[in-house]
N, C-alpha and C positions, 0 to 999 in steps of 0.2 A: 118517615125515615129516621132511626137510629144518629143520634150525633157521630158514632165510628162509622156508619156505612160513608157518612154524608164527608168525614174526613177522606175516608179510603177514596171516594169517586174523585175529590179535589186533588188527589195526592194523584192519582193516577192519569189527570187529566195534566196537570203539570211539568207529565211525564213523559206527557202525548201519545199514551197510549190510546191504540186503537179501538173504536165504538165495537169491536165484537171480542175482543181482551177485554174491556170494563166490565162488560154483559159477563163472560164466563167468570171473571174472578169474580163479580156480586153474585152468583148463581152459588159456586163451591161455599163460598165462607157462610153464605145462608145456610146452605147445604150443613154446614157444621155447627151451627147455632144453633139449629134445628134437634140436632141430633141429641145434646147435651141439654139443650133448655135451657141455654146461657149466652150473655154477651161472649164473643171470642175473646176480648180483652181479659178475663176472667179464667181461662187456659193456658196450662200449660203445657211445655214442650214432650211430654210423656202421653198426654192425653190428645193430642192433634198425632202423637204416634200410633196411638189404638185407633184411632179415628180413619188413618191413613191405612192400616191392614184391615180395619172392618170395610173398607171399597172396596180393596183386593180382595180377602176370602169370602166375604158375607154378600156383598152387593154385586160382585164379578165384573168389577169395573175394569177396563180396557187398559193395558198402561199409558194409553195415549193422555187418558181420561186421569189416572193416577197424575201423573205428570204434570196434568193443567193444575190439578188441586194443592200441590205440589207449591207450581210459581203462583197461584194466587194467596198461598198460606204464607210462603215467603215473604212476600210483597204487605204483604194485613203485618206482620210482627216487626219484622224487618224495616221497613220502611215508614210504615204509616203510626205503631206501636212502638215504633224506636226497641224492639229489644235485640239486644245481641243473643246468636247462636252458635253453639261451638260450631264448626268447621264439619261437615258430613252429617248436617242433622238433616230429617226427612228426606234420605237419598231417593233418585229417583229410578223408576223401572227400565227394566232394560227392555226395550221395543225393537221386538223382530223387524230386519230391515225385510220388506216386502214389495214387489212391485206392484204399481197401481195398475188398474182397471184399465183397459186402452178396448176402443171399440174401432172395429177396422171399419173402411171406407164404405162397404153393403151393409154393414151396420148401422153406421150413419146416414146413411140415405135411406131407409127403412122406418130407423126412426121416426124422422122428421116427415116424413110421407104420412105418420101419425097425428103431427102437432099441428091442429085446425085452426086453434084459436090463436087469432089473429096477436093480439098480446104478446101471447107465451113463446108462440113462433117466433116474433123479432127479438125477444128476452135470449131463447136459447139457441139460436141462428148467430147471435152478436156474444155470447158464451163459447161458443165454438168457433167462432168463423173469425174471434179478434183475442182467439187464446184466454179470455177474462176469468176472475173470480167472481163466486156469485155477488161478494159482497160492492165489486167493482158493478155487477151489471143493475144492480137496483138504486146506485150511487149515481148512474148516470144524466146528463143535465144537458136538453135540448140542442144548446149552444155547443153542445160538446161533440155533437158530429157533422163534418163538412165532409157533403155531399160533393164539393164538387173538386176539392181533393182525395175524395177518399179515402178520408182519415179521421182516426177515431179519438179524444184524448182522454185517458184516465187520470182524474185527480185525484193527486192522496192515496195511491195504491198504499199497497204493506211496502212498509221501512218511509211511509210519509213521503213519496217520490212520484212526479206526476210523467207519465211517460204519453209518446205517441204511437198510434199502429196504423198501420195500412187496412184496410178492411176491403174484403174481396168483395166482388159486385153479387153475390148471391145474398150477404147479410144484409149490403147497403139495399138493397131491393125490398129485402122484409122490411126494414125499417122504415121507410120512405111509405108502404105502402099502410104499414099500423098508421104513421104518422099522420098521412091522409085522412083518417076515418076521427081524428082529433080536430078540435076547435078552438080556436083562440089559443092557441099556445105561446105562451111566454119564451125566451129566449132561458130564461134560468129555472125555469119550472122541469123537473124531473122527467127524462122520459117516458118510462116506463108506469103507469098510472092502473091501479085496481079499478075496480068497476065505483067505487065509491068515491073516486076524484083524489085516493092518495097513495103516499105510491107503492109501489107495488112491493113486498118483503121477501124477506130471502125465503121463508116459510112453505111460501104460496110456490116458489118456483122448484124447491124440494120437491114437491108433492107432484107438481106434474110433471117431472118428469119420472121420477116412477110410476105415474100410471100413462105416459107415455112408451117407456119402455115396456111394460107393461102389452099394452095394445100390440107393441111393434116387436115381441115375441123374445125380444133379449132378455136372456136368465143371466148374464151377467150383473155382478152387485156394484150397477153404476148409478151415480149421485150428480152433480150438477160438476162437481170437481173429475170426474171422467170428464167431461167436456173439454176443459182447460188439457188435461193430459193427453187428448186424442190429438188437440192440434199441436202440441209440441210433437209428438208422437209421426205424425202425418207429416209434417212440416220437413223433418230429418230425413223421414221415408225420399220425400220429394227434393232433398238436396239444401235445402238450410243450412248453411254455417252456422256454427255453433253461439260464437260471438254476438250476431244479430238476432237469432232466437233468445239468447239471454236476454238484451232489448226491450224485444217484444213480451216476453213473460214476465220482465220487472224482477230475475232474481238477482240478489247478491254477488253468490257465487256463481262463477261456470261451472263448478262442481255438483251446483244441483241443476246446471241444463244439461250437463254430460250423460245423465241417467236416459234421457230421451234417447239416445244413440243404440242401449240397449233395447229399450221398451222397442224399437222398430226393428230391430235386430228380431227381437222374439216375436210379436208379430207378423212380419214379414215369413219365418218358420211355421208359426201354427198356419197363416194360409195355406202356406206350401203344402203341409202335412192334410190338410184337409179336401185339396184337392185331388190330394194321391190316394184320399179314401175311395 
């Protein structure tokens, strides 16, 4: 490791930024080191500009994806590099607002009528069924579900905030019964465990569930994050306050739990329209 990577990870850790913000910003800046054949420290602010329209034209990178490269270049000069930038350097892409992927209620039990393995089932059963992000469901720690409240506690979600949820008895059921088929389990030992005794990564859960969806016939372009969206999404459908779904989802604002109110709106429409076919 680079003596600037090993600053940037320190600076960033200081900063308490999140284990999957460290990963993308060392990913990007490599990513541009790469490209040049040079420490970054050694560029300037003209050449991280060509660098930043060779993603957009040459690479077809997403603006989502512009935008990470973006705050990790910020973050590498700015901060870690101490240089000053004028005011509107490496502006960032304008990103189509788009609504996300929502799988209705036969979609979802269709699904999971797919997901066998016993693992993956209480991974993506406790992803839907408790609102989570993936990076929440692989963070999970034995002691962190009581059964006999059923309730679930996420630690350290995003914005570094530990929240609690209710967990409906369909998820606690999965879990309870993966958990059974474990030994010797520690109280702070991970729950969720790969076949090799560690635990289980965001990767692995990627994957199946595309080839779960896959199996279970939905051409919808849904990710682990359709999960989290379906039960805000369903939640509204079923009469959720707004206030308490914020809660349970861990956002900020109510302005980004307000979007669910649509997402079930429009849903709620295409069933209609599809029954009328």
């Amino acid at each position: 490791m680079t003596p600037l990577r090993q600053r940037m990870i320190e600076d960033m850790q200081l900063r308490n930024l999140g284990a999957e913000t460290q990963r993308a910003y060392v990913h990007y800046i490599s990513g541009l080191a790469r490209f040049y054949q040079t420490s970054p420290e050694q560029l300037g602010l003209e050449e991280i500009r060509e660098y930043q329209l060779y993603l957009i034209n040459e690479r077809r990178y997403s603006p989502e994806s512009v935008n990470a490269f973006v705050s990790a270049a910020k973050f590498l000069y700015n901060v870690t590099l101490e240089t000053p930038w004028p005011e509107g350097a490496l502006p960032r892409c304008r990103v189509p607002r788009k609504l996300p992927v929502v799988l209705s209620a036969p979609e979802m039990h269709e699904f999971f009528q797919q997901v066998c393995t016993l693992r993956y089932r209480a991974a993506l059963m406790t992803a839907y069924g408790a609102g989570l992000r993936v990076s929440e469901v692989v963070a999970l720690q034995v002691g962190d579900i009581d059964s006999k409240r059923m309730l679930i506690r996420v630690r350290q979600g995003k914005g570094k905030k530990d929240r609690t949820i209710y967990l409906e008895q369909q998820s606690l059921d999965a879990l309870k019964k993966y958990l059974a088929e474990r030994e010797d389990v520690p109280y702070y030992d991970h729950f969720f465990l790969a076949k090799n005794g560690t635990s289980l990564n965001v990767r692995s859960i990627r994957y199946m569930i595309e080839k779960y969806m896959k199996k279970a016939g939905i051409k919808k372009r849904a990710t682990v994050h359709t999960l989290r969206h379906t039960f805000g999404t369903h939640k509204v459908a079923n009469g959720m306050d707004l206030p308490n779904l914020q809660k349970i989802m861990g956002h900020r604002k109510l302005e980004t739990t307000y979007r669910y109110v649509h997402l079930a709106k429009t849903n709620l429409r295409q069933q209609q329209e599809q029954t009328a076919l």
